[in-house]
Biotite code that builds the C-alpha atoms (Angstrom):
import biotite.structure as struc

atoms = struc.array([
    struc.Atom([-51.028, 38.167, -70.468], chain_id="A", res_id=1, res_name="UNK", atom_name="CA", element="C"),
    struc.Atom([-51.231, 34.881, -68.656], chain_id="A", res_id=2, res_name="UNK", atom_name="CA", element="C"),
    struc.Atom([-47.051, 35.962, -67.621], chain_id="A", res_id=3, res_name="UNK", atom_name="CA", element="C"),
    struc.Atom([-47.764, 38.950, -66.101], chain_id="A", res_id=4, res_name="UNK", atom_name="CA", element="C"),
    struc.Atom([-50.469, 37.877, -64.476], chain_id="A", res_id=5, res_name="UNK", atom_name="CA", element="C"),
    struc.Atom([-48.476, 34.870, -63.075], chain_id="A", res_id=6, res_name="UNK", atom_name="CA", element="C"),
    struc.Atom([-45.763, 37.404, -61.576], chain_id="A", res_id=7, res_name="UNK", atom_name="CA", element="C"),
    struc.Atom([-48.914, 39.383, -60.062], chain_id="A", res_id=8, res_name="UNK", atom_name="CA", element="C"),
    struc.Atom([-50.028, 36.616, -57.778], chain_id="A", res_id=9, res_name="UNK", atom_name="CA", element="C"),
    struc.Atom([-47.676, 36.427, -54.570], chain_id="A", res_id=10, res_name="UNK", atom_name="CA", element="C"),
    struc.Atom([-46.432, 33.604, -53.519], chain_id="A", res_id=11, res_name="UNK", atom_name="CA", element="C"),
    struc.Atom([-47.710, 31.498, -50.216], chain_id="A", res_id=12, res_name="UNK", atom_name="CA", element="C"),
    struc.Atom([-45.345, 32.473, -46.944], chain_id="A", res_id=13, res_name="UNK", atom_name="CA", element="C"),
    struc.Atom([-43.666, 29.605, -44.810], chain_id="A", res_id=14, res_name="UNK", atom_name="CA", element="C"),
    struc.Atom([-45.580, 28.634, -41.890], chain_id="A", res_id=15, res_name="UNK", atom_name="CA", element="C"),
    struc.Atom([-43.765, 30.003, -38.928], chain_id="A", res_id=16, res_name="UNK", atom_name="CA", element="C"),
    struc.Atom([-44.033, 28.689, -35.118], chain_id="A", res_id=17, res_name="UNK", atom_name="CA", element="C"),
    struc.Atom([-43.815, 30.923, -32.122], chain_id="A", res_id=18, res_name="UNK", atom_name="CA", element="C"),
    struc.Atom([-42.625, 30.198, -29.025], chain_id="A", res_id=19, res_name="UNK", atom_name="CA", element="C"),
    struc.Atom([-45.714, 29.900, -27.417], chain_id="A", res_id=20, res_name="UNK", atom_name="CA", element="C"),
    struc.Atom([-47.102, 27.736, -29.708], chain_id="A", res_id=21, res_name="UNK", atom_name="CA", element="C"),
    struc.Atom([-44.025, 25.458, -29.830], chain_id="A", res_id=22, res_name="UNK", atom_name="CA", element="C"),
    struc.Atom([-45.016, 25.618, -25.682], chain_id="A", res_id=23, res_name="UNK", atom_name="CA", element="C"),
    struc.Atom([-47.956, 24.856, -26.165], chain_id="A", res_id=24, res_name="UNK", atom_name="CA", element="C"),
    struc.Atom([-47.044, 21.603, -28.692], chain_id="A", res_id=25, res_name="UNK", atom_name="CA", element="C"),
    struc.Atom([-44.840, 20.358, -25.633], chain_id="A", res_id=26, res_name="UNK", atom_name="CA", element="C"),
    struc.Atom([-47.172, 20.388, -22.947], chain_id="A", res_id=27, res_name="UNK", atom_name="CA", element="C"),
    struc.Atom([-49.914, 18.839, -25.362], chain_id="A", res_id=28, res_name="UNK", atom_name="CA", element="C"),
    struc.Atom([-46.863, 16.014, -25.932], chain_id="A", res_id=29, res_name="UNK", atom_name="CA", element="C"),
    struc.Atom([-46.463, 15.937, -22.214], chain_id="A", res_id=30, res_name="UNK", atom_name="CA", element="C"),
    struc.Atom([-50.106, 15.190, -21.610], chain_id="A", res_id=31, res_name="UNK", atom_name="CA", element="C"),
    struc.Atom([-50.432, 12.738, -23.593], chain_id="A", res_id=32, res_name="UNK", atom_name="CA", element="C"),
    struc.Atom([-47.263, 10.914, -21.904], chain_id="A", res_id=33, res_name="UNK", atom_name="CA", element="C"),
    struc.Atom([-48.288, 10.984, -18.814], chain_id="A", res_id=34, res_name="UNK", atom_name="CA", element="C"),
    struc.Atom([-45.256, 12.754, -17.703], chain_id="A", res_id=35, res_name="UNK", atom_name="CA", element="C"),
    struc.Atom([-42.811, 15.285, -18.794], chain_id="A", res_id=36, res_name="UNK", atom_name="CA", element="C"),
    struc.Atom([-40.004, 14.474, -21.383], chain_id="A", res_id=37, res_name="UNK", atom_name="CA", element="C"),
    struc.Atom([-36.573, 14.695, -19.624], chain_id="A", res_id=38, res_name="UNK", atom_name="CA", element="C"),
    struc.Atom([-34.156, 17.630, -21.582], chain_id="A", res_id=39, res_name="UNK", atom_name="CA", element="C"),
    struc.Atom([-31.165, 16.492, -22.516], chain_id="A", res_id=40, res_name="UNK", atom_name="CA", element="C"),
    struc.Atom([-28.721, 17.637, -20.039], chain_id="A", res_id=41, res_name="UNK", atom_name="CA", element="C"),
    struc.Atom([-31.108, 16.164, -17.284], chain_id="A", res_id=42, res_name="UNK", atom_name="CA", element="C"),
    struc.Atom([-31.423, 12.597, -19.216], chain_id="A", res_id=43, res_name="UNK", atom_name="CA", element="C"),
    struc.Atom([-26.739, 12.874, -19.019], chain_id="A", res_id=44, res_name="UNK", atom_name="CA", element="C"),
    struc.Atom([-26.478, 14.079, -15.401], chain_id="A", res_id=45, res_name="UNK", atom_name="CA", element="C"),
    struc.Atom([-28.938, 10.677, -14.530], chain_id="A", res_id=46, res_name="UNK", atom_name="CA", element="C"),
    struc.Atom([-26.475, 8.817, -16.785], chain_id="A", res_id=47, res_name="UNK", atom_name="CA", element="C"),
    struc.Atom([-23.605, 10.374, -15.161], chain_id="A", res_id=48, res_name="UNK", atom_name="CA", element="C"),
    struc.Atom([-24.885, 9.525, -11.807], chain_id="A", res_id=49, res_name="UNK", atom_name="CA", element="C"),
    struc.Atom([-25.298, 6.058, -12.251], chain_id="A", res_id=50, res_name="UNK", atom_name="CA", element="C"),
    struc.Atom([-22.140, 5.827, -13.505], chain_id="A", res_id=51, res_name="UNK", atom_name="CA", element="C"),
    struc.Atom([-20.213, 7.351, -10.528], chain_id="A", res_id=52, res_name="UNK", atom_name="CA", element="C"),
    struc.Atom([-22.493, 4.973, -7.917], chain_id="A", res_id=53, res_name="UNK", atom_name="CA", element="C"),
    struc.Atom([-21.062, 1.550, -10.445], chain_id="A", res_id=54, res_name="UNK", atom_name="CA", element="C"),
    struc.Atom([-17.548, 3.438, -9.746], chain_id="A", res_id=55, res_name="UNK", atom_name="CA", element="C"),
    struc.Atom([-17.524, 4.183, -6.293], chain_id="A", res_id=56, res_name="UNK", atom_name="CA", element="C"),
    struc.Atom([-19.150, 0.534, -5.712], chain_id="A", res_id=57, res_name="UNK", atom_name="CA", element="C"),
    struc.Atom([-16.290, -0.881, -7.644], chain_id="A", res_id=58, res_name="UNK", atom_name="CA", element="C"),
    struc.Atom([-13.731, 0.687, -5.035], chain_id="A", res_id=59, res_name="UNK", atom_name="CA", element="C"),
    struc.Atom([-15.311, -0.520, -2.136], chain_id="A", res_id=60, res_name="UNK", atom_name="CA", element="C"),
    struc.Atom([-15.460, -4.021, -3.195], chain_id="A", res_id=61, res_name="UNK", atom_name="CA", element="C"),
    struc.Atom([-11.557, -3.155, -4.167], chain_id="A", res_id=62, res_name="UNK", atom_name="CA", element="C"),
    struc.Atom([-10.434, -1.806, -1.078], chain_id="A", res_id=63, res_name="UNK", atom_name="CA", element="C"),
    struc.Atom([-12.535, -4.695, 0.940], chain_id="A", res_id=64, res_name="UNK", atom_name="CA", element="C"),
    struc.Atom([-10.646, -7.063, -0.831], chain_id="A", res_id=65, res_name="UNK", atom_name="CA", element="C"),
    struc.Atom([-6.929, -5.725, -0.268], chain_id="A", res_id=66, res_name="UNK", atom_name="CA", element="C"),
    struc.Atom([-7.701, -5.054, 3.230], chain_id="A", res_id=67, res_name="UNK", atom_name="CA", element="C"),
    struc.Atom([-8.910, -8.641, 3.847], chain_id="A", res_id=68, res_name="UNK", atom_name="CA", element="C"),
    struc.Atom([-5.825, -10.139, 2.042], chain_id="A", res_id=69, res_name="UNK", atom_name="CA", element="C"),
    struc.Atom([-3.461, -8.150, 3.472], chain_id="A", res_id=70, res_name="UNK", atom_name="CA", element="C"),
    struc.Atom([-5.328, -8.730, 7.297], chain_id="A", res_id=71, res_name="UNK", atom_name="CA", element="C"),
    struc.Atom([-4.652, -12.692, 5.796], chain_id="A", res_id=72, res_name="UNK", atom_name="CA", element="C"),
    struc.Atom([-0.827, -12.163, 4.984], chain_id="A", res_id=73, res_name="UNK", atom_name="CA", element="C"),
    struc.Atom([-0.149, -10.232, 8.639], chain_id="A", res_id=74, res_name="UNK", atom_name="CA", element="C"),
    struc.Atom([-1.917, -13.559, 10.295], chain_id="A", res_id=75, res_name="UNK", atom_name="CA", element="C"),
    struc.Atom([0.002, -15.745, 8.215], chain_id="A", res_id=76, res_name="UNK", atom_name="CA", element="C"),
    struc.Atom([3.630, -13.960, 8.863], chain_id="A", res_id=77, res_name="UNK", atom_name="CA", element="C"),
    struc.Atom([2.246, -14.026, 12.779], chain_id="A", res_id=78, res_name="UNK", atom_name="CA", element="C"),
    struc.Atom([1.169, -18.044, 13.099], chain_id="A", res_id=79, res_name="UNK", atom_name="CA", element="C"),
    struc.Atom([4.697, -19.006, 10.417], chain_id="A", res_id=80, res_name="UNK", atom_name="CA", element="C"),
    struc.Atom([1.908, -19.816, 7.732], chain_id="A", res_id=81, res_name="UNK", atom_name="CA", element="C"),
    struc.Atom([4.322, -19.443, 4.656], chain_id="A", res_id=82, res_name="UNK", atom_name="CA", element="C"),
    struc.Atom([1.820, -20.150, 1.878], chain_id="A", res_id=83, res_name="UNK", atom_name="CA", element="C"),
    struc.Atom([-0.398, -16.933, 2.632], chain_id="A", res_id=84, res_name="UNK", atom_name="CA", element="C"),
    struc.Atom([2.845, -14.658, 3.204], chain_id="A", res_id=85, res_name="UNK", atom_name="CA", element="C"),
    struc.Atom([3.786, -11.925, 1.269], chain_id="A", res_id=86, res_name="UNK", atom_name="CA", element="C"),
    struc.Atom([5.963, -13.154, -1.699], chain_id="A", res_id=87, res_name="UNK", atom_name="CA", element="C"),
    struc.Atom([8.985, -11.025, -0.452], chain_id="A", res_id=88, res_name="UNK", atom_name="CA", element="C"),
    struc.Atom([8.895, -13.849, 2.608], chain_id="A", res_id=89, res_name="UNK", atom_name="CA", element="C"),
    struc.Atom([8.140, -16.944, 1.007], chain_id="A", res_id=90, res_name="UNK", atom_name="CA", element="C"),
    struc.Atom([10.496, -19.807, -0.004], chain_id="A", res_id=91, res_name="UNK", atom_name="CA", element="C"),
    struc.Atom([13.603, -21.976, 1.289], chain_id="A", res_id=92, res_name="UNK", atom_name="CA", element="C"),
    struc.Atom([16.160, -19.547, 0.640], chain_id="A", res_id=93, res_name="UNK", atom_name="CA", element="C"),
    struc.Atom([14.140, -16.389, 2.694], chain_id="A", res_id=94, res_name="UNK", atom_name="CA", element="C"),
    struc.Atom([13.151, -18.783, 5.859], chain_id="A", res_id=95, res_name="UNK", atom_name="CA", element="C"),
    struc.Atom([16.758, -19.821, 6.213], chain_id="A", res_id=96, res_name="UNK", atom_name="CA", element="C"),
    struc.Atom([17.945, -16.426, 6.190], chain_id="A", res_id=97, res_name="UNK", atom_name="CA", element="C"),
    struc.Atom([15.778, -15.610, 8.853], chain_id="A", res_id=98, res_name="UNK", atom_name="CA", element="C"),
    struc.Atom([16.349, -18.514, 10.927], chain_id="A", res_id=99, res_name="UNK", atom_name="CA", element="C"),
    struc.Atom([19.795, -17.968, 10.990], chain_id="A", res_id=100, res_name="UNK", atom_name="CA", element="C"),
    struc.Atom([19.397, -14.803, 12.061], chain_id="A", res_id=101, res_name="UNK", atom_name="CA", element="C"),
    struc.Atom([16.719, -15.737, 15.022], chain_id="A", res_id=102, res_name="UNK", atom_name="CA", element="C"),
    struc.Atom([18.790, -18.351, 16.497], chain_id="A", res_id=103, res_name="UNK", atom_name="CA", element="C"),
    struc.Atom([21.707, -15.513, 17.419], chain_id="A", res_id=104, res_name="UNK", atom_name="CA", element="C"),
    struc.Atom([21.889, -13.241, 20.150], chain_id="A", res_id=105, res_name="UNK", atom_name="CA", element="C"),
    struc.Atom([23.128, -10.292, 18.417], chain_id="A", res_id=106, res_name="UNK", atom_name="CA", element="C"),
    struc.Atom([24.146, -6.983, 19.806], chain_id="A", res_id=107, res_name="UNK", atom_name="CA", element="C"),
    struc.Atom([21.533, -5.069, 17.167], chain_id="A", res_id=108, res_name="UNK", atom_name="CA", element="C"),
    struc.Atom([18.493, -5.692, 18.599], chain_id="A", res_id=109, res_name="UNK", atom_name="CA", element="C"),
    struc.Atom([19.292, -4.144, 21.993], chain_id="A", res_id=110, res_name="UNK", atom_name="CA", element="C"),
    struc.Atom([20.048, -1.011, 20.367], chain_id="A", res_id=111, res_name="UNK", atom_name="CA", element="C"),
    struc.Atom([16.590, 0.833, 20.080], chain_id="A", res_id=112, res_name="UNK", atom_name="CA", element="C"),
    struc.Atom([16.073, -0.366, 23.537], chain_id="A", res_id=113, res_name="UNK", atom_name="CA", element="C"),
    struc.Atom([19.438, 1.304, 24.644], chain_id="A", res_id=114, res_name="UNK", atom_name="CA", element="C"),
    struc.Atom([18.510, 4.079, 23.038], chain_id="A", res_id=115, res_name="UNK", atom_name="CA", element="C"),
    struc.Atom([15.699, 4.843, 24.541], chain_id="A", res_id=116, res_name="UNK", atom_name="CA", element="C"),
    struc.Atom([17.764, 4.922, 28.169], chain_id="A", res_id=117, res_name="UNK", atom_name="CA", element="C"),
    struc.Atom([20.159, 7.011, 26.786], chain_id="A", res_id=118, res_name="UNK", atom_name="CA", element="C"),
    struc.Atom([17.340, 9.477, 25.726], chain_id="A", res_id=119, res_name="UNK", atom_name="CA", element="C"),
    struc.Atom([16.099, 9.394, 28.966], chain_id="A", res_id=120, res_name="UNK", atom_name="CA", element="C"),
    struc.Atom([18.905, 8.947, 30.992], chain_id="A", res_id=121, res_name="UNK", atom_name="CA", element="C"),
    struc.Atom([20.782, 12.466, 29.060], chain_id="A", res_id=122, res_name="UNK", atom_name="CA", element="C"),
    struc.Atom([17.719, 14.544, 30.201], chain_id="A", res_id=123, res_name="UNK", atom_name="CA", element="C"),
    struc.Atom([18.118, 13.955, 33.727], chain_id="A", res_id=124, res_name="UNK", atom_name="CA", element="C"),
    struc.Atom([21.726, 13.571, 34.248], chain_id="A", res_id=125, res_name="UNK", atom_name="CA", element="C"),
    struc.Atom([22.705, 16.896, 33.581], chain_id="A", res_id=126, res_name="UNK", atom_name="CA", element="C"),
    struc.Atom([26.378, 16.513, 34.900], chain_id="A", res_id=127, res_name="UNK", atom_name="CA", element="C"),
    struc.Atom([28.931, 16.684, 32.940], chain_id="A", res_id=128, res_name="UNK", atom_name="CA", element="C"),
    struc.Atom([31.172, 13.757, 33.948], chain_id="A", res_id=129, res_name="UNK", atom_name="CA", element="C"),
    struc.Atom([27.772, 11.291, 33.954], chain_id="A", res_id=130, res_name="UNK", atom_name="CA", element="C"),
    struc.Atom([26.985, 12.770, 30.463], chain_id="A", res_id=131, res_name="UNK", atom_name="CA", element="C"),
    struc.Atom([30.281, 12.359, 28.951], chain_id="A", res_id=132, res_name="UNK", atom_name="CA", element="C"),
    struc.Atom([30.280, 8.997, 30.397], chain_id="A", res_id=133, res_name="UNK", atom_name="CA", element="C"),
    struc.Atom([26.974, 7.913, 28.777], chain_id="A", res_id=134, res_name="UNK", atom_name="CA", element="C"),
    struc.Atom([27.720, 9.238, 25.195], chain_id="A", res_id=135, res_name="UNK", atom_name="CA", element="C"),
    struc.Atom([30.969, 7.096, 25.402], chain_id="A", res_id=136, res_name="UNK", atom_name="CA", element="C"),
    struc.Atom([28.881, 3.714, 26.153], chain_id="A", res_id=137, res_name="UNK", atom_name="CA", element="C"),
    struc.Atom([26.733, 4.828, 23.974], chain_id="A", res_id=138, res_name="UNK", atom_name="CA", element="C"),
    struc.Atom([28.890, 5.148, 21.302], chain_id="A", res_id=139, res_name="UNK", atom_name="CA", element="C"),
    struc.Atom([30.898, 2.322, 21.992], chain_id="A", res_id=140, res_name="UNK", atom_name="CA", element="C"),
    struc.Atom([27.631, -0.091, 22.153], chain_id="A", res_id=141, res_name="UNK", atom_name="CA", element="C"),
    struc.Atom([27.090, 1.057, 18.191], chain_id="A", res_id=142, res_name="UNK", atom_name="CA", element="C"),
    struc.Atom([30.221, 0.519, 17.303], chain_id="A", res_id=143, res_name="UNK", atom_name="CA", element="C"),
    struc.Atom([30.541, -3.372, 18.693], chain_id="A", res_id=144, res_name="UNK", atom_name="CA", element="C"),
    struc.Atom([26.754, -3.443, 17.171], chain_id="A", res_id=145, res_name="UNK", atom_name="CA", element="C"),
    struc.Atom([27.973, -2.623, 13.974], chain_id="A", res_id=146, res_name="UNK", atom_name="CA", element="C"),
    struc.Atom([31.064, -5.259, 13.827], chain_id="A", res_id=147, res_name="UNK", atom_name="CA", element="C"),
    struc.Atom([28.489, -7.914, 15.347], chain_id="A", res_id=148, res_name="UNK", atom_name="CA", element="C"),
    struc.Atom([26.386, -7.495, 12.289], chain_id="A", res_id=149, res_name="UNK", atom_name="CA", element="C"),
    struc.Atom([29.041, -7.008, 9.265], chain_id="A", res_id=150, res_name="UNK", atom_name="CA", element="C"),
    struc.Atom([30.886, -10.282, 11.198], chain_id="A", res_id=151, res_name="UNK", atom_name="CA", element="C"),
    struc.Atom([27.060, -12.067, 10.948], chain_id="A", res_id=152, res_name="UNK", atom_name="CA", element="C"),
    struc.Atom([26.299, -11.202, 7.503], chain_id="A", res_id=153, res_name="UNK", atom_name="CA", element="C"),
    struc.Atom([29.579, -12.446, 6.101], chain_id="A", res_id=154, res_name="UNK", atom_name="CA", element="C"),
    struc.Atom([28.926, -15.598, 8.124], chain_id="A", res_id=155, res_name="UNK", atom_name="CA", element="C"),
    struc.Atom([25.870, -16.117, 7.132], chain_id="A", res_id=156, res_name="UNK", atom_name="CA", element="C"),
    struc.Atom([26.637, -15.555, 3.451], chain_id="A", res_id=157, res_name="UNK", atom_name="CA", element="C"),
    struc.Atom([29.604, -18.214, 3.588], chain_id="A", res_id=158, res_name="UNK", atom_name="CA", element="C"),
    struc.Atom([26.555, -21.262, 5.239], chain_id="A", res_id=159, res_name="UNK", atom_name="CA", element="C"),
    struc.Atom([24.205, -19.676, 2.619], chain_id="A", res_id=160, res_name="UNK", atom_name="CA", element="C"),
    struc.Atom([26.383, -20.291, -0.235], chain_id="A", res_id=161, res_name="UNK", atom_name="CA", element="C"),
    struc.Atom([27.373, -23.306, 0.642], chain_id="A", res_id=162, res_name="UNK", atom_name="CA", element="C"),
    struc.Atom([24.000, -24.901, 1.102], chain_id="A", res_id=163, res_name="UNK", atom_name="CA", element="C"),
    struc.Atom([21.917, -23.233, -1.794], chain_id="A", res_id=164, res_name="UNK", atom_name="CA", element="C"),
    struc.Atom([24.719, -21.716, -4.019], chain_id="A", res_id=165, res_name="UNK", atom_name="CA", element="C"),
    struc.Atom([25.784, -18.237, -4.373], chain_id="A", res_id=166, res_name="UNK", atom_name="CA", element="C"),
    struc.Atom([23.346, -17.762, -7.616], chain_id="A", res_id=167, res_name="UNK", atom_name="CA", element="C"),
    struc.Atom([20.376, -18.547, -5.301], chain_id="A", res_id=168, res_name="UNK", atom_name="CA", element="C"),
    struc.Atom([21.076, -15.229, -2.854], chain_id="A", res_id=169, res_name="UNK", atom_name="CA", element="C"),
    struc.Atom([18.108, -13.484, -2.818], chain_id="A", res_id=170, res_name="UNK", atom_name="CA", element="C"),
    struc.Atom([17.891, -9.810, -4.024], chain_id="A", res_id=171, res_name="UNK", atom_name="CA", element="C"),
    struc.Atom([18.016, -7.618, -1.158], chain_id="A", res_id=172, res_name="UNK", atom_name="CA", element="C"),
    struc.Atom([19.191, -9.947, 0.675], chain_id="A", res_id=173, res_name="UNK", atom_name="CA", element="C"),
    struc.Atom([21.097, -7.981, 3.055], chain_id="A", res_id=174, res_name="UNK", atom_name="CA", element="C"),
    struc.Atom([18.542, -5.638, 3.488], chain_id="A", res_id=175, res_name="UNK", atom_name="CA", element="C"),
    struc.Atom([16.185, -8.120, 5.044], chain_id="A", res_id=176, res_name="UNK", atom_name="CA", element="C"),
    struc.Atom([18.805, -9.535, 6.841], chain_id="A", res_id=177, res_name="UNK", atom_name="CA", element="C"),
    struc.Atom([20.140, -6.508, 8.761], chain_id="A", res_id=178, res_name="UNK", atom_name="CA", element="C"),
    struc.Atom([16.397, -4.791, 9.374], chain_id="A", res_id=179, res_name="UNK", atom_name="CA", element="C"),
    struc.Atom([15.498, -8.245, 11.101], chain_id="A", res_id=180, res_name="UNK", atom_name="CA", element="C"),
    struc.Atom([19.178, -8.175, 12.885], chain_id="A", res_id=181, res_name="UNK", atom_name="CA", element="C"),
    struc.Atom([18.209, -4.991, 14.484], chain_id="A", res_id=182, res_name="UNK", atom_name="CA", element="C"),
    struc.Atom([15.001, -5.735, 15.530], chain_id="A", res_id=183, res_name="UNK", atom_name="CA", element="C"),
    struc.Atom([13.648, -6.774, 18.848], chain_id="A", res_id=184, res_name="UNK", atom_name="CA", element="C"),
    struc.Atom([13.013, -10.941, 18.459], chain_id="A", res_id=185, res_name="UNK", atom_name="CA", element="C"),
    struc.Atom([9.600, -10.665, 20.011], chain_id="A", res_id=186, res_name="UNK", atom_name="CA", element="C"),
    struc.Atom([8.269, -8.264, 17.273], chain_id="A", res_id=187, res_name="UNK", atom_name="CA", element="C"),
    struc.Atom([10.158, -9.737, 14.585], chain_id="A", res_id=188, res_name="UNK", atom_name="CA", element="C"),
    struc.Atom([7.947, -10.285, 11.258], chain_id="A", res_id=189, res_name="UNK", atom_name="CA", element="C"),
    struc.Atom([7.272, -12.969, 10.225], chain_id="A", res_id=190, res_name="UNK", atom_name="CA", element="C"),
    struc.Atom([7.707, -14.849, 13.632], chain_id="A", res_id=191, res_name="UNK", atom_name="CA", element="C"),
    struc.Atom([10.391, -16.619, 14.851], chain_id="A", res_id=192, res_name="UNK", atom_name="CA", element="C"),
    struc.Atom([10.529, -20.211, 14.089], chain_id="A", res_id=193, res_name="UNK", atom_name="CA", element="C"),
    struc.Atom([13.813, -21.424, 15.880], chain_id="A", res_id=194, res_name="UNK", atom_name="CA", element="C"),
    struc.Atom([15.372, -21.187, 19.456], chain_id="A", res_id=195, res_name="UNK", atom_name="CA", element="C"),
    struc.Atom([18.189, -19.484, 20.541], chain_id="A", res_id=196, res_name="UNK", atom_name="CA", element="C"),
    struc.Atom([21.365, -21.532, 19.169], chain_id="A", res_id=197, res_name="UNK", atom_name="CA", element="C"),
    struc.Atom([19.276, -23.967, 16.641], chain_id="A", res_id=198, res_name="UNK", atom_name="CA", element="C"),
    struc.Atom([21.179, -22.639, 13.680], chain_id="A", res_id=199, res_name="UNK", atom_name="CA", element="C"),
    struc.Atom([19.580, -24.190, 10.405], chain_id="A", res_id=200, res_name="UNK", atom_name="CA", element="C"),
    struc.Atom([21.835, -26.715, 8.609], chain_id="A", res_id=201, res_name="UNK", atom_name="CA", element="C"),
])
């Protein structure tokens, strides 16, 4: 008897929460707060904001930094201040290069200059005797140019090599060499150091 009676009796159902009262529960919580609780994707776009402003931050202090040091390295190549130059301009071996290269009168540096005229001079000499004439100097002025500067960079090489040693050449050397051998002395970078004829030794 007592079995069946057991089965008779249903058993208790599972509280169950609708949405209105689980509403309800959050405001109450909300109240009592003082102020509503964040969700969760608000509480990681705040997180995600303050970690872009640290970022962006970061690259302005960067970017202050590289443009003051490089500002530093332009007045350095500018007053000959060979500690605070780039490192591609620093040491015995680079400044004699360059030195030898300031105290000649070379052919190279007049050529942008030159060219310029011949630019301008070709637009408004339209005749064809003046033209041809032109384009020959022209031409010719490269061509003495460019047997002026393979004549100074094997000379250069030779006093080179005989003061520091051919081991001690600098890589790219005759990069740096040439680039400054066809540039204009008064914008030459770093400055010029030497006079005209004071050939280091």
């Amino acid at each position: 008897m007592s079995k069946k009676s057991d089965k008779s009796i249903p058993e208790p159902a599972e509280p169950t929460i609708t949405p209105a009262e689980s509403s309800i529960d959050a405001d109450y919580a909300a109240v009592k707060k003082g102020r509503a609780t964040p969700t969760r994707k608000a509480q990681e776009a705040k997180n995600q904001r303050g970690l872009v402003i640290d970022a962006n931050a970061g690259n302005k202090e960067r970017k202050a930094k590289v443009r003051a040091e490089r500002e530093t390295q332009y007045q350095a190549m500018r007053n000959g201040d060979e500690r605070n130059m780039p490192p591609e301009h620093r040491g015995p071996e680079r400044r004699f290069l360059r030195d030898y290269v300031d105290a000649r009168t070379s052919l190279g540096e007049f050529l942008l200059p030159l060219s310029i005229v011949f630019v301008i001079g070709s637009l408004f000499l339209n005749t064809l005797q003046i033209g041809g004439a032109i384009i020959l100097i022209f031409y010719v002025f490269v061509l003495a140019a460019a047997v002026d500067t393979f004549l100074m960079t094997r000379r250069l090489k030779k006093h080179f090599i005989a003061k520091f040693g051919e081991g001690k050449l600098p890589r790219g050397w005759g990069f740096y060499v040439i680039s400054r051998h066809f540039n204009l002395r008064r914008f030459r970078v770093p400055r010029p150091k030497v006079k005209r004829k004071e050939f280091p030794v």
